[in-house]
C-alpha positions in Angstrom: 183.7 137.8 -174.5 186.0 137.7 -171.9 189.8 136.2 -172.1 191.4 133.8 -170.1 195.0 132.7 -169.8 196.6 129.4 -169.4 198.4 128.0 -166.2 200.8 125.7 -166.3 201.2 122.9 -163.9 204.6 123.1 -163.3 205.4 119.4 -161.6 203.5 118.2 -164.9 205.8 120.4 -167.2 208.8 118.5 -164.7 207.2 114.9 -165.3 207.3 116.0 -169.1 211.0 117.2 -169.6 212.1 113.9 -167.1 210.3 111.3 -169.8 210.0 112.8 -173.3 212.1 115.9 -173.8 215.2 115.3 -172.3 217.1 112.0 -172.7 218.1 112.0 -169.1 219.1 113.7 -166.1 222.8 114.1 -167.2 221.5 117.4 -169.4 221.1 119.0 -165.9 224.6 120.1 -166.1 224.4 121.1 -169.6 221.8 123.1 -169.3 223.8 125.1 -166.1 226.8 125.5 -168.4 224.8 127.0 -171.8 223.5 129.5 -169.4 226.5 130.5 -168.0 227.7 131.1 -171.1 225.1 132.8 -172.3 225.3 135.3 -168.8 228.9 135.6 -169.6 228.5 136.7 -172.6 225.5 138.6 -171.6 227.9 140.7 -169.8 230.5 141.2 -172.2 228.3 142.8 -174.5 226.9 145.2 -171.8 230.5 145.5 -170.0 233.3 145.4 -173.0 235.0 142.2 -174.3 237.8 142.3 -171.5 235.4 140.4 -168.9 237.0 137.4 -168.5 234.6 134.6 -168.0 234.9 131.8 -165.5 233.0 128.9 -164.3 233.2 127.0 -161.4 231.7 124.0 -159.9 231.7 123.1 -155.9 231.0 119.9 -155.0 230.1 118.2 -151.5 230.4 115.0 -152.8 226.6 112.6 -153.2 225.1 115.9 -151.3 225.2 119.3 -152.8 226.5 121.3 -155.9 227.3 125.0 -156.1 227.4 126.0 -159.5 228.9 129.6 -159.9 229.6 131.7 -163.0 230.8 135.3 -163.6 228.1 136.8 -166.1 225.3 139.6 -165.6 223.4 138.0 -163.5 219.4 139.4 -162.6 217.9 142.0 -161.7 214.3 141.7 -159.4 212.1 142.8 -162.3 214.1 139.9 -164.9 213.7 137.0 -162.1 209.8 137.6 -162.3 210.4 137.7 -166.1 212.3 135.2 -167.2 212.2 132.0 -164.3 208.4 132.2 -163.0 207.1 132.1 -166.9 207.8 128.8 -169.0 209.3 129.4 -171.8 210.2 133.0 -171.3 213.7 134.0 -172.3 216.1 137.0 -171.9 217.2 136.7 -175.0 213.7 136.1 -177.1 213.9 139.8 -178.4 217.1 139.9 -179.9 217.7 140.0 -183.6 217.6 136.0 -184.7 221.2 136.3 -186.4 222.5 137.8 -183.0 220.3 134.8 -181.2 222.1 132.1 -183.5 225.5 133.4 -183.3 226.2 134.2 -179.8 223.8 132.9 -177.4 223.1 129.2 -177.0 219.9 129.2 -175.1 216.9 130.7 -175.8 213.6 128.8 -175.4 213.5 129.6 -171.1 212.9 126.3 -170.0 216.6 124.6 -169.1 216.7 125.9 -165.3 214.1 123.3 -164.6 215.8 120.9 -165.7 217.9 121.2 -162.7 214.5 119.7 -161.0 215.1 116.4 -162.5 218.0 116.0 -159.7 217.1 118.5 -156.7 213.7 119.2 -155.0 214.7 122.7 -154.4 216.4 125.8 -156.6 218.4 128.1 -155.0 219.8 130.7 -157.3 222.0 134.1 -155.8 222.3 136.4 -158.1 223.6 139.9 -159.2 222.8 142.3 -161.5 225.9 144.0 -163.7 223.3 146.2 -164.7 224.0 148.9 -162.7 226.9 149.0 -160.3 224.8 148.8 -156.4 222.6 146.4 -157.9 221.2 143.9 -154.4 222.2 140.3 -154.3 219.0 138.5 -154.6 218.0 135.1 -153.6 215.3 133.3 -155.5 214.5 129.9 -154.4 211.8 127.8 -156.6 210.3 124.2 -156.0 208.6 121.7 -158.6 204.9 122.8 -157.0 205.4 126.0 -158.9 206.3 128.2 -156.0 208.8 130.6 -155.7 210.0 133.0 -153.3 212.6 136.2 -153.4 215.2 137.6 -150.9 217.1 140.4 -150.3 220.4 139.5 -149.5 222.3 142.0 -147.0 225.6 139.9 -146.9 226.5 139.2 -150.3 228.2 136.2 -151.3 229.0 137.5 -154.5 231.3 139.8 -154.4 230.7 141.0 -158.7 228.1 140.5 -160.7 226.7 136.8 -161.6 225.0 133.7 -160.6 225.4 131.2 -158.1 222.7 128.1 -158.4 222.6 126.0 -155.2 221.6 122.3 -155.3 220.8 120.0 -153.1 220.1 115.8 -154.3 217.2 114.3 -153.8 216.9 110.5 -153.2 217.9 108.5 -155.8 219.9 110.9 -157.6 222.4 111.2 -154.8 225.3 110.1 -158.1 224.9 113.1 -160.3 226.4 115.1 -157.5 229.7 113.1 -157.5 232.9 114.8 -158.8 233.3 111.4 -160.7 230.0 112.2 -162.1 230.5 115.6 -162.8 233.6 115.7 -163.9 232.9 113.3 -166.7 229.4 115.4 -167.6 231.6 118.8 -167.8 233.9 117.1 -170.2 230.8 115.8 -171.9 228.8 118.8 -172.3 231.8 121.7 -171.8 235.2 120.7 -173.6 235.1 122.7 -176.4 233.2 126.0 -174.2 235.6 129.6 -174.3 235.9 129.8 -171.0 237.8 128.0 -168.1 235.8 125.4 -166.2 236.8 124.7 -163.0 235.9 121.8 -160.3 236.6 122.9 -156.8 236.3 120.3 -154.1 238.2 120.7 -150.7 241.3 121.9 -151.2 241.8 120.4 -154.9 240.8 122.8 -158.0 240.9 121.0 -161.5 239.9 122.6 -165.3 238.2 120.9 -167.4 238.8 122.4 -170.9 241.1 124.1 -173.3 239.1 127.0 -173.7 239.9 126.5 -177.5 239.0 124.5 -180.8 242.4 122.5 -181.5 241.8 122.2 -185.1 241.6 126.3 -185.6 244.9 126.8 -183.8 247.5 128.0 -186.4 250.5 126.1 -185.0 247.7 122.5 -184.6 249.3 119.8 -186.5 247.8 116.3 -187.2 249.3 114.7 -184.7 248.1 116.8 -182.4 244.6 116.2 -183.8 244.9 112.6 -183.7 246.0 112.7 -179.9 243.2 115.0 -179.3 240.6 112.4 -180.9 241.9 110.1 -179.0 241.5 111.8 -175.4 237.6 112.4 -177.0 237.0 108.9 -178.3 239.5 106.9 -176.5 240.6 105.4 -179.3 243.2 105.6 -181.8 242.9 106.5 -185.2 244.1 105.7 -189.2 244.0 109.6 -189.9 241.9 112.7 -189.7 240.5 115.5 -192.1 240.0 119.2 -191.1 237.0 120.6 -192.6 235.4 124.3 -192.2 232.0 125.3 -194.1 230.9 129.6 -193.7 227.1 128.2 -194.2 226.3 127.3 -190.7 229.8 128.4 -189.8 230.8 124.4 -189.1 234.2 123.5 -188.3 235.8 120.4 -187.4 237.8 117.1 -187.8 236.7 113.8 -189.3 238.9 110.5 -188.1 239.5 107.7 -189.7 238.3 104.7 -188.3 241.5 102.0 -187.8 239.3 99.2 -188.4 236.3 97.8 -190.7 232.8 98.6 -189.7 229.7 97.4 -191.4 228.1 100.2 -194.0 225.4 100.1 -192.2 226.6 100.7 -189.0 226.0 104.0 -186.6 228.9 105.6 -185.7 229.2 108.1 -182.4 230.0 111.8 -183.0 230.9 114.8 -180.9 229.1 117.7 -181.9 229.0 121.1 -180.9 226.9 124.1 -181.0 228.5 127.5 -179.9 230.8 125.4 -177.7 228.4 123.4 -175.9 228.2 119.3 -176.5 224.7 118.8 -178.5 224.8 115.3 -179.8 226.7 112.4 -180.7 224.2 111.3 -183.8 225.2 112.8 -186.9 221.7 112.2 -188.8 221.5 115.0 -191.3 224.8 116.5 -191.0 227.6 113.8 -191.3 227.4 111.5 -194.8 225.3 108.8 -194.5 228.1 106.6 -196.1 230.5 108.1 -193.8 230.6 105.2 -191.2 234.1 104.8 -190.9 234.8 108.4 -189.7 233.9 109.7 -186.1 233.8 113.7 -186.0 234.4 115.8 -183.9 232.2 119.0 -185.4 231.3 122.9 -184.2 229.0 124.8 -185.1 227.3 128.6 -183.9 224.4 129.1 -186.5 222.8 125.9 -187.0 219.2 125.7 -185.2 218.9 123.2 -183.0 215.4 121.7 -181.9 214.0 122.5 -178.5 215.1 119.7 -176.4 218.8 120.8 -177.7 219.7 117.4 -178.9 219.5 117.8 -183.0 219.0 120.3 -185.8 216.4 121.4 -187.8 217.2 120.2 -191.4 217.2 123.5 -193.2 219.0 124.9 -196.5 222.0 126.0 -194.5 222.3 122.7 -192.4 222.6 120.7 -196.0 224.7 123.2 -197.3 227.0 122.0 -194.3 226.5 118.6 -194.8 227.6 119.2 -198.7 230.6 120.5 -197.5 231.3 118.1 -195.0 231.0 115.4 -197.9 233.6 117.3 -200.4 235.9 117.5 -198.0 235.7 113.8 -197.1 235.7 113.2 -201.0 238.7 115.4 -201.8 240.8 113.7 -198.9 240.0 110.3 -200.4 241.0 111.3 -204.0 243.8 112.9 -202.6 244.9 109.9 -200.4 244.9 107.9 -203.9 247.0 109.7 -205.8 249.9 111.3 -203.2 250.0 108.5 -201.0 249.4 105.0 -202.5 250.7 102.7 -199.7 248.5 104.9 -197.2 245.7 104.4 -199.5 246.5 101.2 -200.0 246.0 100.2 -196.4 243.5 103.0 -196.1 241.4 100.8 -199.1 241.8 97.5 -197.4 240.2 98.8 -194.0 237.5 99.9 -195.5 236.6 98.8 -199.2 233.1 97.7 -198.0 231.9 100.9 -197.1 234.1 102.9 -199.8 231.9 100.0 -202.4 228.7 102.5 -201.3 230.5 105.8 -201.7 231.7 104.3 -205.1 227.9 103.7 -206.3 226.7 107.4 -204.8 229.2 109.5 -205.8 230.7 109.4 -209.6 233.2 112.0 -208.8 235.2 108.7 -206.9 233.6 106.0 -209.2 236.8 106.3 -211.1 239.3 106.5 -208.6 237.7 103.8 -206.0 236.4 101.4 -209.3 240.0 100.3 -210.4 240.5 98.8 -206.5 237.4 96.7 -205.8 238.4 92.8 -206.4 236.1 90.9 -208.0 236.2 86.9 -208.2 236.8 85.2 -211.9 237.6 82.1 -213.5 241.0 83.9 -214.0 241.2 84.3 -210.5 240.6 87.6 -208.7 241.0 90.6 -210.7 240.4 94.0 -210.1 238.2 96.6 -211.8 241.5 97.8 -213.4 242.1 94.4 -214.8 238.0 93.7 -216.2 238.6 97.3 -218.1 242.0 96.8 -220.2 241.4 93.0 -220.3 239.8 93.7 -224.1 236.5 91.4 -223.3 232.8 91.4 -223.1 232.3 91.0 -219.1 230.1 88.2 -218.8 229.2 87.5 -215.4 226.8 84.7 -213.6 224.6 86.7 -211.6 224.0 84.1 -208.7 226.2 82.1 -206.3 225.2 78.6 -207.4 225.3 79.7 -211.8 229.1 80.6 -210.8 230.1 77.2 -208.9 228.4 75.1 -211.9 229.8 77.0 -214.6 233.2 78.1 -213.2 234.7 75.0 -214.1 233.4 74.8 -217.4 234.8 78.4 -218.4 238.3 77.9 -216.7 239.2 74.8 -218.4 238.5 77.0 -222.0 240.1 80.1 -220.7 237.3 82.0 -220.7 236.2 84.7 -218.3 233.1 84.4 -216.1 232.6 86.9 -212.8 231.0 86.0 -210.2 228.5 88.9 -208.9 226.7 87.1 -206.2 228.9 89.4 -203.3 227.5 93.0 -202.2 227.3 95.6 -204.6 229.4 93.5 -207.1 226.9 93.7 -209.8 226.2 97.2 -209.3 229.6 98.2 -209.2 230.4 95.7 -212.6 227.3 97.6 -214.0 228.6 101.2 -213.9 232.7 100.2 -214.8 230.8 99.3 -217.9 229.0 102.0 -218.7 231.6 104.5 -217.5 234.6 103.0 -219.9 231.8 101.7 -222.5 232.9 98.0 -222.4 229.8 95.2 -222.7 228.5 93.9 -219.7 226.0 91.2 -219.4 224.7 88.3 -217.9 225.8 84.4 -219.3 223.0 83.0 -221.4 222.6 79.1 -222.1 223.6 80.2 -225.9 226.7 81.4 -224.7 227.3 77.9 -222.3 226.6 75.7 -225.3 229.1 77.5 -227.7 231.6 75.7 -225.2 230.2 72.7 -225.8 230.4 70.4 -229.1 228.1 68.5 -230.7 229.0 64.6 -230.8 230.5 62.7 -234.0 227.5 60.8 -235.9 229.4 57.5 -234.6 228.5 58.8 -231.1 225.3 59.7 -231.6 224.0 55.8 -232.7 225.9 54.7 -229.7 223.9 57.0 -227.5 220.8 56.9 -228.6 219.3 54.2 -226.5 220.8 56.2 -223.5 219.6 59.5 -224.7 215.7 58.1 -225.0 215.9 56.4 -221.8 217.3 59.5 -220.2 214.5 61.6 -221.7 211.8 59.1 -220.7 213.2 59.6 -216.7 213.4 63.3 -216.8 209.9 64.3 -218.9 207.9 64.0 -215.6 210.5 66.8 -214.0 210.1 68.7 -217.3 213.8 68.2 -218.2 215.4 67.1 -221.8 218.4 65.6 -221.8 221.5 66.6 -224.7 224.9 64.9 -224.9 227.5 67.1 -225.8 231.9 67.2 -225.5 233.0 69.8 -222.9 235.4 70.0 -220.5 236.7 69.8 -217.7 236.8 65.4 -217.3 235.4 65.5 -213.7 232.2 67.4 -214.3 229.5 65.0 -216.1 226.7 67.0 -216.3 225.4 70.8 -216.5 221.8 71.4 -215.6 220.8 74.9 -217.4 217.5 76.8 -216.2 216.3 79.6 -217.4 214.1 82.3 -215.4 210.6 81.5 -217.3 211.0 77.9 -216.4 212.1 78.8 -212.7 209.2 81.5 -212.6 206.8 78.1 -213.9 207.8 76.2 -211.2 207.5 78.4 -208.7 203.9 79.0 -209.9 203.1 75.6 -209.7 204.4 75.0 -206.3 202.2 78.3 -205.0 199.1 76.9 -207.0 199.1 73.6 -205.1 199.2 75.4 -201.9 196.9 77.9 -203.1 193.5 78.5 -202.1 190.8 77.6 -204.7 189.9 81.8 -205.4 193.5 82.2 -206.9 193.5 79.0 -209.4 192.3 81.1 -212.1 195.3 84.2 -211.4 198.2 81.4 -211.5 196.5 79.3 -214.4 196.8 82.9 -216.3 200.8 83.6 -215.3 201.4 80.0 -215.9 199.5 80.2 -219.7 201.7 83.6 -220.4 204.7 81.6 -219.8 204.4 78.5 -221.2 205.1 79.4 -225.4 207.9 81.6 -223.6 209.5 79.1 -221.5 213.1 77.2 -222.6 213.8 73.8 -221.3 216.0 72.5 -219.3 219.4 71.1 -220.9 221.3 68.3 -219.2 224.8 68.1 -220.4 226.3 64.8 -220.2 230.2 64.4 -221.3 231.1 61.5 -223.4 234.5 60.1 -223.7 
């Protein structure tokens, strides 16, 4: 049986990194930059540690790009290797912890991304591999062809790369130094080595060359203005946090204003130096919507088109630690700096409601904040646990406005749990500090109420039969009763079975005739269950 081996149709492999792999053409630059690195580095570890990279980007502005970089550059025998094979890369034999911790590419496919924006390839290159190593030019095009030439005048003058690109129509903007410029601080801020744009006689770098929040001397205001050059924003405060699983570092800021809970916030985040992704799915809390990080990381593994992580034991591990920290600076806020809390709490209390409900370690720090609305006026959660009573509340918006008035004018407390997460959180405060939590029932409405003197019952009993004679076709039954306040006459108490009845009925009439039997059977359970309807009428 004989063997055959694939072929790859390279302007369909194009077509398929343009539409479904990568996002857009932007990650043309990104690509250049992770493998400069990786060259860089490539050298260093065949040269010594005293190589001092560089990168630098020419621009003739809308036309052409010359993208330069300093590392060990190719050797005849590698080009043949590593650029006419998809997926082949120079650094698919190392050891996978060497892989994950120094080198960011590795799956051989992000030179072609560069076809996304250029018809043509043009890479120089030379080899530090040996010290008369030829300048080679390899030139590729999207049909799958390549060619390679000898070089006698060499226009590097050391070893590394030099990739030449030209725009085709349409794309003539990614070769802008606006463009550029703002991809390089994209992609490269964070990367080692110096960055440099070159355009006529003006030469600008890009980055630091180093992570702010490691620097011994960094303080937080330097953090904050540094978030704020990323983001553009300014910020409430920010939280340092370092994890060895996944070696993640990084800074969490604090929102200055109130964002939904279930809102998507923007990150920056980094692997080995290089710009990856601004979702934080999987690594940042999902409750932490009012924090945008800025996060690096070497030994996460990211997916294939670069752009995520795998979720793996050492990526939650990460995200574990990301949440302590975020935790610990919260419970620290609350009890070294109240009036920063304070302000801190009133930003934010939506979103700190959902990290109250998931996390019990804060329950009891966050619980005594949260305002909830009563017939003695807003109290806290503080307040509902050293008030000394049962916590009755009225579980929907329109139980609370008809009975509010009712309790207030007795003094008694009623809380209204109709807003998010109210219930929830009035749910765990009591069974945290074991205090009785539970819902109003009619009984509990009707000890407010008396019963009328015997004199008042004969003078309303003509009133009380015609009454019940009105309201026995809406399945009502009228009772006379004293209660205050004066300005509210009537109560009308419902409970569930009798709501669950009538909502029963009103599917059965629209019902077709197959399901008459189904709802006559609910209906039947209900009806020795049900309680009826009590209309309170005040007499004077």
């Amino acid at each position: 049986m004989e063997d055959f081996r694939f072929k790859v149709n390279l302007g369909g492999m194009i077509e398929i990194l343009s539409d479904h792999l990568y996002s857009s053409p932007d990650v043309y630059i990104r690509e250049l930059l992770q493998n400069a690195v990786d060259a860089i580095i490539g050298r260093r570890k065949i040269q010594g540690e005293e190589i001092e990279g560089a990168i630098t980007l020419e621009i003739e502005e809308g036309k052409r790009l010359i993208f330069t970089d300093n590392g060990q550059g190719l050797t005849e025998e590698e080009i043949h290797q590593f650029l006419a094979i998809i997926g082949e890369s120079s650094k698919r034999g190392l050891e996978d912890k060497e892989l994950r911790t120094d080198y960011i590419g590795r799956f051989g496919i992000g030179l072609l991304s560069c076809f996304m924006v250029s018809d043509e390839i043009c890479m120089i290159t030379k080899s530090c591999r040996r010290e008369n190593a030829p300048t080679l030019e390899w030139k590729g095009k999207p049909d799958g062809t390549y060619s390679i030439e000898v070089l006698q005048d060499s226009l590097l003058q050391t070893s590394g790369t030099k990739v030449i690109l030209f725009a085709k129509n349409g794309m003539e903007e990614y070769f802008t130094k606006e463009k550029i410029e703002s991809l390089l601080t994209y992609y490269g801020l964070l990367l080692p080595f110096p960055i440099v744009i070159k355009q006529k006689e003006e030469e600008k770098q890009i980055n630091p060359t180093y992570l702010p929040w490691e620097g011994r001397t960094t303080n937080k205001q330097e953090l904050l203005l540094f978030g704020q050059m990323i983001f553009g924003e300014q910020f409430f405060d920010c939280v340092t946090f370092q994890s060895e699983e996944g070696n993640v570092s990084g800074v969490a800021y604090i929102l200055n204003y109130p964002v939904l809970p279930s809102a998507k916030t923007n990150h920056r985040i980094y692997l080995k130096h290089m710009m990856l992704t601004e979702k934080g799915d999987n690594l940042i809390p999902d409750w932490a919507v009012f924090t945008k990080c800025i996060v690096h990381t070497t030994d996460l593994r990211p997916t294939a088109s670069r752009e995520g992580f795998y979720v793996d034991e050492v990526l939650l591990s990460a995200k574990e630690t990301i949440e302590n920290n975020l935790i610990d600076y919260i419970d620290d806020l609350s009890g070294s700096y109240p009036k920063m809390f304070e302000h801190f709490f009133q930003i934010h209390h939506l979103t700190l409601m959902s990290l109250a409900l998931a996390n019990s370690k804060l329950f009891e720090t966050l619980i005594d904040y949260f305002e909830f609305e009563t017939t003695k006026g807003m109290m806290t959660g503080f307040d509902l646990r050293t008030c000394g009573e049962t916590l009755v509340y009225a579980p929907t918006r329109e139980k609370y406005k008809q009975l509010s008035q009712l309790f207030f004018s007795q003094g008694q407390l009623l809380i209204n749990v109709s807003y998010v997460h109210a219930l929830d959180l009035l749910t765990r405060l009591g069974n945290v500090f074991e205090i009785k939590v539970s819902a109003v029932e009619d009984w509990e409405i009707e000890d407010l109420m008396k019963d009328l003197s015997p004199e008042d019952q004969d003078q309303s009993f003509d009133f009380l039969k015609k009454a019940n004679r009105i309201l026995k076709n809406h399945d009502c039954q009228a009772e006379l009763k004293y209660f205050s306040p004066p300005h509210q006459p009537t109560f009308y108490l419902i409970d569930e079975n009798t709501i669950l009845s009538r909502q029963i009925a009103a599917s059965r009439a629209k019902a077709n005739s197959i399901f008459f039997q189904m709802l006559d059977a609910f209906a039947a359970d209900l009806s020795n269950n049900m309680i009826c309807s009590l209309l309170g009428r005040q007499v004077k």
